[in-house]
BAKOL-352824 format. One line per field, with one value per residue (C-alpha): residue in one letter; x negated, y negated, z. Coordinates in nm, 2 decimals. Layout:
<pts>
residu [A, ...]
x [X, ...]
y [Y, ...]
z [Z, ...]
</pts>
This chain:
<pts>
residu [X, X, X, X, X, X, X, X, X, X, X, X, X, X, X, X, X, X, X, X, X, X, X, X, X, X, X, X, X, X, X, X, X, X, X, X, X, X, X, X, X, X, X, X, X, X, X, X, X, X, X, X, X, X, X, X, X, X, X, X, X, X, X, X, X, X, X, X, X, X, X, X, X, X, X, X, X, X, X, X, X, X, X, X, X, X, X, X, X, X, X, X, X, X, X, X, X, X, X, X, X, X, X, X, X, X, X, X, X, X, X, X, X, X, X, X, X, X, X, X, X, X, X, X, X, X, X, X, X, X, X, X, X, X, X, X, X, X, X, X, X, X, X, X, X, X, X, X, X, X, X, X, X, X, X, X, X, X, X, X, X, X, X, X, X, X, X, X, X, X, X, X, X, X, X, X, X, X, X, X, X, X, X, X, X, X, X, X, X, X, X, X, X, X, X, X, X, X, X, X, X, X, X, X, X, X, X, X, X, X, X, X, X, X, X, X, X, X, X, X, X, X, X, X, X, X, X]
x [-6.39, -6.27, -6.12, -6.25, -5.93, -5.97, -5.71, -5.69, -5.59, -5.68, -5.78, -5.44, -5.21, -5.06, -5.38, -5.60, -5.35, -5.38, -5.74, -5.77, -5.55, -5.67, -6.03, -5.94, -5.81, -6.20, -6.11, -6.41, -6.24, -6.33, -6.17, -6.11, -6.10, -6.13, -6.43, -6.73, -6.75, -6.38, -6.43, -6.73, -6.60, -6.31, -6.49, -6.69, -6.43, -6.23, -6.53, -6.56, -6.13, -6.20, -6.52, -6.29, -6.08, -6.38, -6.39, -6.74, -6.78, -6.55, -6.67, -6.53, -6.67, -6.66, -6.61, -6.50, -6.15, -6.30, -6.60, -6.36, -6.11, -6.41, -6.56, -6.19, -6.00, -5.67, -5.64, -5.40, -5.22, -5.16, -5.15, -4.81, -4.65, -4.73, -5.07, -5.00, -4.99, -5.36, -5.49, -5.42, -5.58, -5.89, -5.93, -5.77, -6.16, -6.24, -5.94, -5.96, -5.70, -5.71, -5.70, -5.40, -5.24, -5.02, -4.81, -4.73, -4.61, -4.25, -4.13, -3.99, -3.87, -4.15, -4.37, -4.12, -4.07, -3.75, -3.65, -3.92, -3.60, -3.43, -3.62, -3.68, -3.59, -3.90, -3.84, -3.94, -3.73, -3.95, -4.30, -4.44, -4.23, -4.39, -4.74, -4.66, -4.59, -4.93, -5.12, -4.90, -5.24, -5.20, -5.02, -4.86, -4.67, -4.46, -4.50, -4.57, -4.33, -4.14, -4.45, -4.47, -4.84, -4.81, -4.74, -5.05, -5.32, -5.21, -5.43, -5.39, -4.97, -4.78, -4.63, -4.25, -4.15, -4.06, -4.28, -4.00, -4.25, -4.18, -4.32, -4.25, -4.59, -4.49, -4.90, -4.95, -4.64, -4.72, -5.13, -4.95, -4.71, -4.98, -5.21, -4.86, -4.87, -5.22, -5.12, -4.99, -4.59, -4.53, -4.34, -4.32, -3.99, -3.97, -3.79, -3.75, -3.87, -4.02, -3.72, -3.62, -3.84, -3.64, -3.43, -3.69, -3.87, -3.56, -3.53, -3.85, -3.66, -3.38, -3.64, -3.80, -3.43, -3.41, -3.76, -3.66, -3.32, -3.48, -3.75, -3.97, -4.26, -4.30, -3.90, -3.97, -3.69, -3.59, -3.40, -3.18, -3.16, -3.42, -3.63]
y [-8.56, -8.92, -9.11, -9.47, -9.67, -9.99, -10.25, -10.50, -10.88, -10.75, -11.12, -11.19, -11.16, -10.77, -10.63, -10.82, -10.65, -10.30, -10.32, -10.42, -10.11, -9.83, -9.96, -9.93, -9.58, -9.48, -9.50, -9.67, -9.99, -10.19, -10.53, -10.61, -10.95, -11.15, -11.36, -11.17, -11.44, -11.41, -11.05, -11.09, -11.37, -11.14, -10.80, -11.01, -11.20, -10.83, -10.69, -10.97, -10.89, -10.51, -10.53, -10.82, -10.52, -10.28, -10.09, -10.16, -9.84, -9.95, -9.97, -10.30, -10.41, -10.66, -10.63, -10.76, -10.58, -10.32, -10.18, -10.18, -9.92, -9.71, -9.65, -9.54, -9.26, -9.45, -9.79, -10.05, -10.27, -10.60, -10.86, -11.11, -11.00, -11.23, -11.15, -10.74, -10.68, -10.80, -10.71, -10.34, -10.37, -10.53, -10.25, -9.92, -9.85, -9.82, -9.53, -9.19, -8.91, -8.78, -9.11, -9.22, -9.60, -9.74, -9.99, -10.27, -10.58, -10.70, -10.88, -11.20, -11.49, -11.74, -11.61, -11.78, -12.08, -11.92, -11.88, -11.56, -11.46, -11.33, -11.07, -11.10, -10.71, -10.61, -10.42, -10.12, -10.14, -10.20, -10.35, -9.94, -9.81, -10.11, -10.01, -9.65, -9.74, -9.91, -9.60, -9.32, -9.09, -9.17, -9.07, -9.38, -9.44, -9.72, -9.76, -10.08, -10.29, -10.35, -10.40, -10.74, -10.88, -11.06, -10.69, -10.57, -10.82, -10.74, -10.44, -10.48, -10.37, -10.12, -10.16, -10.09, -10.04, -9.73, -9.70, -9.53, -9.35, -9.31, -9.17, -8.91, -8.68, -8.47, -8.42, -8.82, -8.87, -8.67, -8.83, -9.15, -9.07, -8.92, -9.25, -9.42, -9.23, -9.30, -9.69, -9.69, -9.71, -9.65, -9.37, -9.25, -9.18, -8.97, -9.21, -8.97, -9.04, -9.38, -9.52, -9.60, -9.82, -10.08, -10.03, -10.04, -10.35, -10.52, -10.47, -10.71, -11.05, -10.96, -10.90, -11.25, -11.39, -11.25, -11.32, -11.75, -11.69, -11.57, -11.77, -11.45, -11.35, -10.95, -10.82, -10.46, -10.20, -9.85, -9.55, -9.38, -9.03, -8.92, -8.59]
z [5.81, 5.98, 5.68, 5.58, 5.54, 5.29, 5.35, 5.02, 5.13, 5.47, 5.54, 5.57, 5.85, 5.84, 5.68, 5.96, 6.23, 6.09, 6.03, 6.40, 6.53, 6.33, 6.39, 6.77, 6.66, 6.57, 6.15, 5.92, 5.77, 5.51, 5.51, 5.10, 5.00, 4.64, 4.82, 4.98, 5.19, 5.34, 5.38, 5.58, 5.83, 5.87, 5.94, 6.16, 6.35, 6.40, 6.54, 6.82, 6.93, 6.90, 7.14, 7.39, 7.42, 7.51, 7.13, 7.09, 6.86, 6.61, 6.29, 6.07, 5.73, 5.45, 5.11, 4.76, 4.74, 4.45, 4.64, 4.93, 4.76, 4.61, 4.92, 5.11, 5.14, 5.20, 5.03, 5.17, 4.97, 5.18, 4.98, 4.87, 4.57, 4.35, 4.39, 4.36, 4.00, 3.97, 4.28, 4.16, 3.80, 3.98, 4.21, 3.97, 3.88, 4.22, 4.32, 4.28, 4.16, 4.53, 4.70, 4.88, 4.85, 5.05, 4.96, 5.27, 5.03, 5.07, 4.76, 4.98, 4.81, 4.94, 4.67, 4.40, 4.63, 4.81, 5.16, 5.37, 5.48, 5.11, 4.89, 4.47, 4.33, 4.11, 3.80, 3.92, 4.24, 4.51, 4.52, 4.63, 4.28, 4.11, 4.24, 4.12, 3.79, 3.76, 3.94, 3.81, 3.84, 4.22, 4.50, 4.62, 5.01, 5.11, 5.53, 5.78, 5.58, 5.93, 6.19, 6.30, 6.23, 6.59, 6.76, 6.58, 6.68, 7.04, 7.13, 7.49, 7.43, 7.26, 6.94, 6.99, 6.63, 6.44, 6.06, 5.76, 5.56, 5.19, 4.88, 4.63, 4.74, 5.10, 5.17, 5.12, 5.28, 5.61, 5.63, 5.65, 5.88, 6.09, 6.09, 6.17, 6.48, 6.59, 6.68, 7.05, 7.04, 6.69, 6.56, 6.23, 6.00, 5.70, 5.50, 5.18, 4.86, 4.69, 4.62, 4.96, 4.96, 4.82, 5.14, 5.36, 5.24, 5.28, 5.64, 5.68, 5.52, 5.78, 6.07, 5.93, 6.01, 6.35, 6.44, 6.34, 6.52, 6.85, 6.87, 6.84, 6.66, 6.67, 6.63, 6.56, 6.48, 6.62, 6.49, 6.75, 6.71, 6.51, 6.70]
</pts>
């Protein structure tokens, strides 16, 4: 069975650019958004790059961010922080106990008024534990933290960035780490459990800085060593 992958806030930069690669990759996504109207345009404007790039089977939808997540296997979280807390209680009666979420916000400081290039420290740790915390009836993954948006809308190259995987469920763990794998260039890293999240999120505010220091847009990072 192909699963249908729901990205939440996928009108936004990182969930646009991961709707776009695993749609490529022949997944069913649903583009959530708070607006039906945003969701459509974006569904619709995806469609038009993916058949550009010759992926005329791909299958993109709209949809309010709830009926997004109760129609997925795999819901993505991609949506600022700020915004996190009630973008999960809105969409909680749309996820089932044997759904998967995975968690792709990074608690950066611009969503106090701070700098995109320092990060806040949630309560629970990370934005993925926080998430856990609200869904503890859910198996919850952090990954994609570290892809550059920019590399992602770029379906014509490879992405040259490694994904850290992390959650405390080894099944959820691996199905992400497989989808990880399906976008060209990427390789995916068992990062361990949940908690390393809070390490891995941070690596994005210092890509941010190197990204603004190079005059880049799509600084991805490797791990040397790893089989």
């Amino acid at each position: 069975m192909t699963l249908t992958l729901a990205f939440i806030g996928g009108t936004g930069q990182q969930g646009f650019g991961l709707a776009l690669r695993f749609a490529a990759a022949g997944y069913p996504v649903v583009i959530g958004s708070r607006e039906s109207e945003k969701a459509a345009r974006a569904a619709e404007e995806a469609c038009g790059i993916l058949r550009e790039h010759g992926y005329d089977e791909a299958s993109v939808e709209g949809a309010v961010n709830e009926d997004a997540a109760s129609v997925a296997d795999v819901v993505f979280l991609t949506v600022p922080f700020f915004a996190l807390i009630d973008t999960v209680k809105g969409i909680e009666g749309g996820i089932e106990s044997d759904d998967v979420v995975v968690d792709v916000t990074v608690p950066l400081e611009t969503n106090v008024g701070g700098k995109p290039t320092r990060l806040i420290r949630p309560w629970a740790g990370s934005s993925a534990e926080t998430v856990a915390e609200l869904l503890p009836d859910v198996s919850v993954v952090s990954a994609f933290e570290n892809v550059s948006a920019a590399a992602l809308r770029k379906l014509d190259e490879e992405v040259d960035c490694d994904v850290v995987v992390c959650s405390d469920d080894d099944e959820a763990k691996r199905l992400v780490m497989d989808l990880a794998e399906e976008i060209p260039g990427v390789r995916a890293i068992d990062g361990g459990p949940l908690e390393n999240a809070r390490i891995v999120e941070s690596i994005t505010a210092l890509l941010i800085g190197l990204n603004m220091r190079y005059g880049k847009e799509d600084v991805g990072v490797r791990f040397t060593n790893v089989p």
